[in-house]
Residue, then its C-alpha position, 0 to 999 in steps of 0.5 A: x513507450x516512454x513511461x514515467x513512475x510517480x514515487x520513491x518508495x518500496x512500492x515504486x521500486x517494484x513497479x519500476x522493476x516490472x515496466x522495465x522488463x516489459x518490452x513495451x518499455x524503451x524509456x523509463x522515468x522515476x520522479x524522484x525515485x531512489x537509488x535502487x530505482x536509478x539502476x533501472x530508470x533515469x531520475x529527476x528530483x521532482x516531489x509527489x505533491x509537486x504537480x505542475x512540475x511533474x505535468x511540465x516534465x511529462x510533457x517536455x520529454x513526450x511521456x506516454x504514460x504515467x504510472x502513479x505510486x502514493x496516494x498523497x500526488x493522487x489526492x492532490x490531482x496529479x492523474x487530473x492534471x496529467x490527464x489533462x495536458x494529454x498524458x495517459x496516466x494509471x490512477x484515479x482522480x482526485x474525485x475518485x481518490x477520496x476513497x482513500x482520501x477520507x475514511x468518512x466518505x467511505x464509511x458513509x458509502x458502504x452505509x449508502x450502498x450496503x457494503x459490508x463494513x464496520x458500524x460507525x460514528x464521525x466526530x468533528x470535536x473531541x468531547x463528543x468522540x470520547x462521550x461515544x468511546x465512553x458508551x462504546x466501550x473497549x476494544x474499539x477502533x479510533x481513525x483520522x478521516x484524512x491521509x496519515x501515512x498508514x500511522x493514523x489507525x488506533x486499535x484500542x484494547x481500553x476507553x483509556x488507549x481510545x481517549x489517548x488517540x482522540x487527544x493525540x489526532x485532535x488536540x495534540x494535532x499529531x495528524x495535522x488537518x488529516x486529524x481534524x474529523x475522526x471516525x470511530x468504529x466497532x472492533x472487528x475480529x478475525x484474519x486481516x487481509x488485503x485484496x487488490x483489483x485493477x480497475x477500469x471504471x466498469x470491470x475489475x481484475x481482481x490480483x492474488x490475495x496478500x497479507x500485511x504485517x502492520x505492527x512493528x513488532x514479532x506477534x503483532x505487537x506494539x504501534x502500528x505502521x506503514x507495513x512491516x513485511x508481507x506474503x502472498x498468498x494469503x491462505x485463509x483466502x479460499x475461492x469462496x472467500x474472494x468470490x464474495x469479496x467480488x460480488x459483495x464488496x469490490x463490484x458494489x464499489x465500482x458500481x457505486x462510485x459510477x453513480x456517484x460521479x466519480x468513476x474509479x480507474x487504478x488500483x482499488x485495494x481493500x483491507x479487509x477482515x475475514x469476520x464470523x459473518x464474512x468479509x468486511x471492508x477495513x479501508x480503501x486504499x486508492x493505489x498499490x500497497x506498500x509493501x504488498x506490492x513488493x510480495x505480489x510483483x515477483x509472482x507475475x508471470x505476465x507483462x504488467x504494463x499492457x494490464x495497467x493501459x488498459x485499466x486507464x484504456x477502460x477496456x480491461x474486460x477479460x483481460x487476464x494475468x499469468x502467476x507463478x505457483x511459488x509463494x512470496x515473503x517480503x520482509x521489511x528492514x527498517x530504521x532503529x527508532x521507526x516508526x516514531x522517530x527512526x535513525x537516519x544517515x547510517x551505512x547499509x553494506x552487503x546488499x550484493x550478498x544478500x542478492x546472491x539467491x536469483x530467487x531474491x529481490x531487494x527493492x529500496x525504500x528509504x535509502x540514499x547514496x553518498x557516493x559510494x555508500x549507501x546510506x538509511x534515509x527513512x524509516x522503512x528503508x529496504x524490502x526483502x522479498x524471496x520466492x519459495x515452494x511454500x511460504x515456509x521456503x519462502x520466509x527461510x529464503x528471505x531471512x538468510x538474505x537478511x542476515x547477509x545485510x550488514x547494518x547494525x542499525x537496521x531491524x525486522x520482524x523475525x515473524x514474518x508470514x507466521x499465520x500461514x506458516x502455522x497452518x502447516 
């Protein structure tokens, strides 16, 4: 099969890296893709966003499947369009991507069908946002409806922070048009998890638990980000605990979308919060989760690719896939100065050092060639993921390949897996 993947980021990296060990694989493509993703694919410069060009290069080299990474060429109907032109393609439509495309739309949903969510209220205007974090109170939670590269989430600690966060989204335009509506939410406490199901319109194949670090810094601390490491599995996770996941949350969804007209084939990922009443739903995201996908893909003993024809095929049924016992810490090396304004076009040496454990992977994100140096070109710019017997092992393993990378200008969460580490 000819394969193209739609991406250029950490996540796509680790997608490309598994469809290229499945046999079913003669020919790989990446659009743009990155320079670790050339040494498994050939590249073509083409934009996420930028549909009719990818429909046009996907039908001019006869691909025979599409493998969608961001969620931005999905809400805009790349799967549509590819679809269409009669290229098979893993990922929802856009009609079914605005689960991840606007927060409103879901939180209406899980009000609509009783899944289990935080309460909430949407604005449109900014006076009468900050009259209801007033009468709310703190901790409160302040959110873009619209897509905002994972950087449009306030967790506010005081009315003070939350009123910042509906200046910076609707008066500073800080988010775009992705700002323009907000939905503002009660403060859920608990253990934050994500759980990602493979999805045929009817079935879902739930994958193993993981858990993210979303704050830039050690102790979860400071602004929030794209993601700055993390493992799999996520003890808190019990058998229990994904079973209601299941019945509570995921199948409601699917269900729910069926009936709404907008089917959902791909990745659903839930961010959830394990709460004192159970599980809730955070968000959906629309696609794998980046950098969750960079810890989960080193487990998988099984080839992924038929698994993602037959989620796209809506035969998935009892389909079934094989993990490795180890646990997994992706740990992820960022730019000084992300994520605000991070430092670009500073040389990275060593990565073949840091590859000398067969039981590491390094998967690139923001990086770019010159020739022979590599160079930062992002902000979160490489994915450290290291397999151990136990997360412990793991996290060690991933951090001795770090300390072998020599970029001065790069930095990482030294904490990464804390939670499951202390449960030891």
């Amino acid at each position: 099969m000819r394969i193209l993947v739609v991406g250029q980021g950490g996540r796509e990296h680790a997608l490309a890296w598994a469809i290229a060990a499945s046999p079913l694989c003669d020919q790989l493509f990446a659009a743009p893709g990155n320079p670790g993703i050339a040494e498994l694919a050939t590249c073509v410069p083409i934009g996420v966003t930028e549909v009719d060009r990818l429909v046009a290069f996907a039908v001019a080299e006869r691909v025979d499947f599409v493998v969608v990474g961001p969620e931005a060429a999905l809400v805009a109907g790349v799967t549509d369009k590819l679809e269409a032109a009669g290229i098979a393609t893993f990922g929802p439509t856009a009609a079914a991507a605005v689960l991840e495309g606007s927060k409103g739309f879901t939180k209406d949903l899980c009000a609509k069908y009783r899944i289990p969510t935080a309460a909430y209220r949407r604005f449109n205007d900014a006076l009468s946002a900050k009259a209801y974090v007033r009468a709310q109170g703190a901790p409160i939670v302040v959110k873009a409806d619209g897509l905002a590269a994972g950087k449009g989430v306030t967790v506010a600690a005081t009315i003070e922070q939350a009123l910042a966060a509906i200046d910076a989204a609707m008066v500073l335009g800080h988010f775009g048009r992705a700002g323009a509506e907000l939905v503002i939410e009660e403060f859920l406490a608990g253990e934050e998890v994500s759980i990602f199901a493979l999805v045929d319109g009817r079935h879902a194949l739930l994958l193993p638990s993981a858990q993210d670090h979303k704050r830039v810094g050690d102790g979860d601390l400071g602004p929030n980000t794209g993601g700055m490491g993390a493992y799999s599995p996520a003890p808190c996770v019990t058998p229990e605990i994904e079973a209601r996941v299941r019945r509570e949350i995921i199948e409601p969804t699917i269900a729910a979308m069926a009936l709404e007209g907008r089917p959902f084939k791909g990745v659903l990922y839930a961010g959830l919060m394990l709460t004192e009443d159970g599980p809730k739903l955070i968000e959906y995201n629309v696609r794998f989760g980046d950098p969750e996908t960079q810890a989960l893909l080193p487990r998988l003993k099984s080839d992924l690719l038929p698994a993602l024809i037959a989620a796209r095929d809506g035969v998935l049924g009892d389909f079934d896939l094989r993990w490795r016992e180890e646990a997994a810490v992706c740990v992820v090396l960022a730019a000084r100065g992300y994520p605000e304004t991070p430092l670009r076009g500073t040389e990275i040496r060593g990565l073949d050092r840091a590859g000398d454990d067969p039981g590491v992977t390094l998967f690139h994100a923001g990086t770019r060639r010159d020739g022979d140096r590599l160079l930062a070109d992002g902000g979160r710019v490489l994915s450290v993921t290291a397999l151990g017997a136990d997360v412990l092992e793991a996290q060690r393993r991933a951090y001795a390949a770090i300390d072998r990378i020599d970029w001065p200008e790069g930095f990482c969460r030294r904490d990464i897996g804390w939670r499951a580490v202390g449960r030891r």
